[in-house]
N, C-alpha and C positions, 0 to 999 in steps of 0.2 A: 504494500500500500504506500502509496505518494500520499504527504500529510496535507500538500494544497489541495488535496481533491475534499479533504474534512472542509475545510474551509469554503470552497465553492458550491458545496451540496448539501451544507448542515447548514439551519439556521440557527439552532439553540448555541451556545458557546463548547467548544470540545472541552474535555477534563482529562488531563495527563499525567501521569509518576514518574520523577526520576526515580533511578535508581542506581545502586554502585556495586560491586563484585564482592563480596565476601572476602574477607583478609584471614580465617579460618575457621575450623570443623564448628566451633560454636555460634560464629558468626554465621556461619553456611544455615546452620541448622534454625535460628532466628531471622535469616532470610527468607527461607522456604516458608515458613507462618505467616512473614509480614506481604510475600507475593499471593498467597493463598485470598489474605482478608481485600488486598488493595482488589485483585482479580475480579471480587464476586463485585465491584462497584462501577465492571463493567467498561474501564476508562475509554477513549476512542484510540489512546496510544499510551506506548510506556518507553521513556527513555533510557540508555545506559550510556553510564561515565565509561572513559578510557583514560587511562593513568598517563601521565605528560610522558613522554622519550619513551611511550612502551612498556611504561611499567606493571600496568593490568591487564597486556594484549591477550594471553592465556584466559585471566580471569573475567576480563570481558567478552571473549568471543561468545565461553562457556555457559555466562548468564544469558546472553540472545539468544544461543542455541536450545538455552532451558527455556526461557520466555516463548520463544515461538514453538518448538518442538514435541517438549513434551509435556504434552497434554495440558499447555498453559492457553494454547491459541490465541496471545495476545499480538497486539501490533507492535513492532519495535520499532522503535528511532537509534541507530547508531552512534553514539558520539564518537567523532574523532580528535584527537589530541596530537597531532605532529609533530611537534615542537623534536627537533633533534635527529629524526629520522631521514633515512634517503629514501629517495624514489623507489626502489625495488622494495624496502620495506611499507611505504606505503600500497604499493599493490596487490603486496603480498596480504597485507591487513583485509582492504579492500575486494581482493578478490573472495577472501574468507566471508564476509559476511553480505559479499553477492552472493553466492553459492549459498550460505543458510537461507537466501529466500528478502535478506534486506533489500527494501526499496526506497529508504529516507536514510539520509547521515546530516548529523548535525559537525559543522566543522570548524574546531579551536584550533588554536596554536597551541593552547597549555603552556605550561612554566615548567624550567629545569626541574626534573626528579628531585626533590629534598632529600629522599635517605639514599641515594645511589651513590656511593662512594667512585669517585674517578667517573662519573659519568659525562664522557664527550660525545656530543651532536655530532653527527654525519658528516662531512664538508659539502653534500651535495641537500642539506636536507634546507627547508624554507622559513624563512624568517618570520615573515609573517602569515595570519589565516588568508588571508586574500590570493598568496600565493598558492598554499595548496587548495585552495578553491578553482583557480583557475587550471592548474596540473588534473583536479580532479575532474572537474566539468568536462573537457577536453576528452576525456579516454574513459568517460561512463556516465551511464542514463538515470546513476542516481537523483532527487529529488536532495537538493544540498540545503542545508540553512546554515544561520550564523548564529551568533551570541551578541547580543546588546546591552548596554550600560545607560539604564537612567541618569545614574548620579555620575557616569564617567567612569570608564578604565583606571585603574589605580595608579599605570604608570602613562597615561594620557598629559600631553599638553596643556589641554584645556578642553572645552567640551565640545569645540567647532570642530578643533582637528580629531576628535575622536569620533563624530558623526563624518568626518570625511573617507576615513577608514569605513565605516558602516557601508559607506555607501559605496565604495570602492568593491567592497565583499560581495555587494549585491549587484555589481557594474559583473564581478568576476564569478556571477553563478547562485550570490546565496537568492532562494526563493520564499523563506521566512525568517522570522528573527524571532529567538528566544531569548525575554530581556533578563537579565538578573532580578532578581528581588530587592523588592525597597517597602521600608515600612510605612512611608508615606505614599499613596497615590498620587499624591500631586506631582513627582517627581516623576514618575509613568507617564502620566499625562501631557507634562512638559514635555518628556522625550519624542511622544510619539506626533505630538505637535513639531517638534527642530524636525523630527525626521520628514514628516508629507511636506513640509516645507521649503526642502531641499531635494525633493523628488522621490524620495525614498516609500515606493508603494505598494512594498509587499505586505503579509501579514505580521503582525507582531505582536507575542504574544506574555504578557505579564509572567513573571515568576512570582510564586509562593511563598516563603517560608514560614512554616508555624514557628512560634516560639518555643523548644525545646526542655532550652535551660540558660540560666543565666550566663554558665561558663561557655557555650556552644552557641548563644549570640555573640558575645561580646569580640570569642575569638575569629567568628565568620564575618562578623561584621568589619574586623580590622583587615584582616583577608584580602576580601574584595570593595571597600570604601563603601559600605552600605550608612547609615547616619540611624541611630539608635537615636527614634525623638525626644523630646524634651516629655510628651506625655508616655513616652513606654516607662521611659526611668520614673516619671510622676506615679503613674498608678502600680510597676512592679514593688516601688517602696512603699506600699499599702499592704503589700500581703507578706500574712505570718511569716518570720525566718524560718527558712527550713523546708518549708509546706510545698512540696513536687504537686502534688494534686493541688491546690490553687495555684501553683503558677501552671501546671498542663492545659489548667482551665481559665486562666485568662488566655494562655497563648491561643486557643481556640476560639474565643470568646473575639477578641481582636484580628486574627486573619478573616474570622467570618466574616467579620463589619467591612474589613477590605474589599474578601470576594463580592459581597452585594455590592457594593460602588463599582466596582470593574464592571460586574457583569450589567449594572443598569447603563452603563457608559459605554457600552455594546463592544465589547473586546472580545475577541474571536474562539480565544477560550483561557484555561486558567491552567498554568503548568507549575505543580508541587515538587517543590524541593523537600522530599520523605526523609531523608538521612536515612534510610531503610529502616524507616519504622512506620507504624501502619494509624493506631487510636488517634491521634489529632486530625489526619488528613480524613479519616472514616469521619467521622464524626461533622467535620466541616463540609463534607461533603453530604450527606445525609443531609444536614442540618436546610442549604441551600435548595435539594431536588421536595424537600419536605416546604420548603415557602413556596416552589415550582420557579424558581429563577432556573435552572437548568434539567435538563433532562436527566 
């Protein structure tokens, strides 16, 4: 499945899960539950990450292959992460997950491997996404996207030159954009306003994040330049120390309030950043198809 084809034949907003590869048996095993719960909610696609330089290539193929294959029947989205690889390694990647049956890839550059000791990039491999977008467009009939930044890339100029990159991505093949997460929608909304501004008219489509935990904001958020509002910290410092069930339950309480503004601002669909976990995103989702904002 090509994911524009959701977009041009769904009118309701599509609902989508990332998801990331298991780092081991226990992990695996807390995977398999949280695909089980997210599956029965039906989504119209499910993403998976690809570790930067390669570092997940195993443990992502293996997830798509579980995702589509056995007995999940879900739609996958590819991510790709190139960053450091050569050309033969990118095809070789690529060809793997044409052969599982993939029809969409989503296409990062990613950031040097962190634990890879002596990890050197290819001499031939590409510097930035737009490059391998255009490598890839060129030599396959994949359905490519990109990645967006409301609030700006972390190591961006400024937020012109980062939508000029954007748009470059999409000059060189991307056919949607999947933005990062921001706790405020008005920074969504700003973005997707600079983008139709400047030509940029494909779909584009909000990212998720429920609130977790406090440590698992704070450090995601420094991460990727997300801006923790002045009312998250107001109202997190209202609830008991300590208390995981009221914070589970604001963070669900707050991403809902998001989704309903997205979705009455007619946004294409809603794409969850799960951390491979399943209770917030169930829940928020329930909660939305129960007021009938989405199917």
């Amino acid at each position: 499945m090509q994911v524009t084809n959701l977009w041009n034949n769904k009118r309701e907003p599509t609902i989508s899960f990332e998801l990331f590869p298991a780092r081991n048996d226990k992990t695996a095993e807390k995977l398999e539950k949280v695909i089980e719960e997210l599956k029965n909610l039906k989504p119209d696609f499910v993403s998976v990450t690809f570790g930067a330089g390669g570092s997940t290539r195993e443990g992502s193929y293996q997830l798509v292959d579980k995702l589509i294959n056995e007995k999940k029947g879900l739609e996958v989205v590819a991510y790709f992460a190139g960053y450091g690889l050569g050309p033969d390694d990118i095809v070789s990647v690529l060809n793997g997950y044409r052969d599982l049956g993939v029809e969409t890839i989503l296409v990062v550059r990613g950031d040097a491997p962190g634990e890879a000791e002596g990890f050197k990039p290819h001499p031939g491999s590409f510097p930035n996404a737009s490059d391998m977008l255009s490598f890839i467009s060129d030599r396959y009939e994949f359905c490519l996207g990109a990645a967006g930044y409301p609030e700006g890339h972390i190591e961006a100029k400024d937020d012109a030159k980062d939508l000029e990159y954007l748009k470059l991505k999409v000059k060189s093949g991307a056919l949607y954009i999947i933005a990062n997460y921001c706790y405020d929608n008005h920074y969504f909304f700003d973005f997707v306003k600079r983008c139709r501004k400047i030509g940029i008219s494909v779909p584009i489509l909000p990212g998720i994040m429920p609130i977790y935990s406090i440590k698992m904001m704070e450090m995601l958020a420094g991460l990727c330049g997300a801006t923790i509002t002045t009312e998250i910290r107001r109202e997190l410092a209202k609830l008991p120390p300590d208390d995981k069930q009221a914070l589970e339950n604001f963070g669900i309480d707050f991403a809902t309030k998001q989704c309903r503004e997205l979705v009455k601002a007619g946004v294409p669909g809603l794409h969850f950043y799960t951390m491979n976990r399943s209770k917030s995103t169930v829940e928020i989702v329930n909660r939305l198809r129960n007021e009938g904002l989405i199917e």
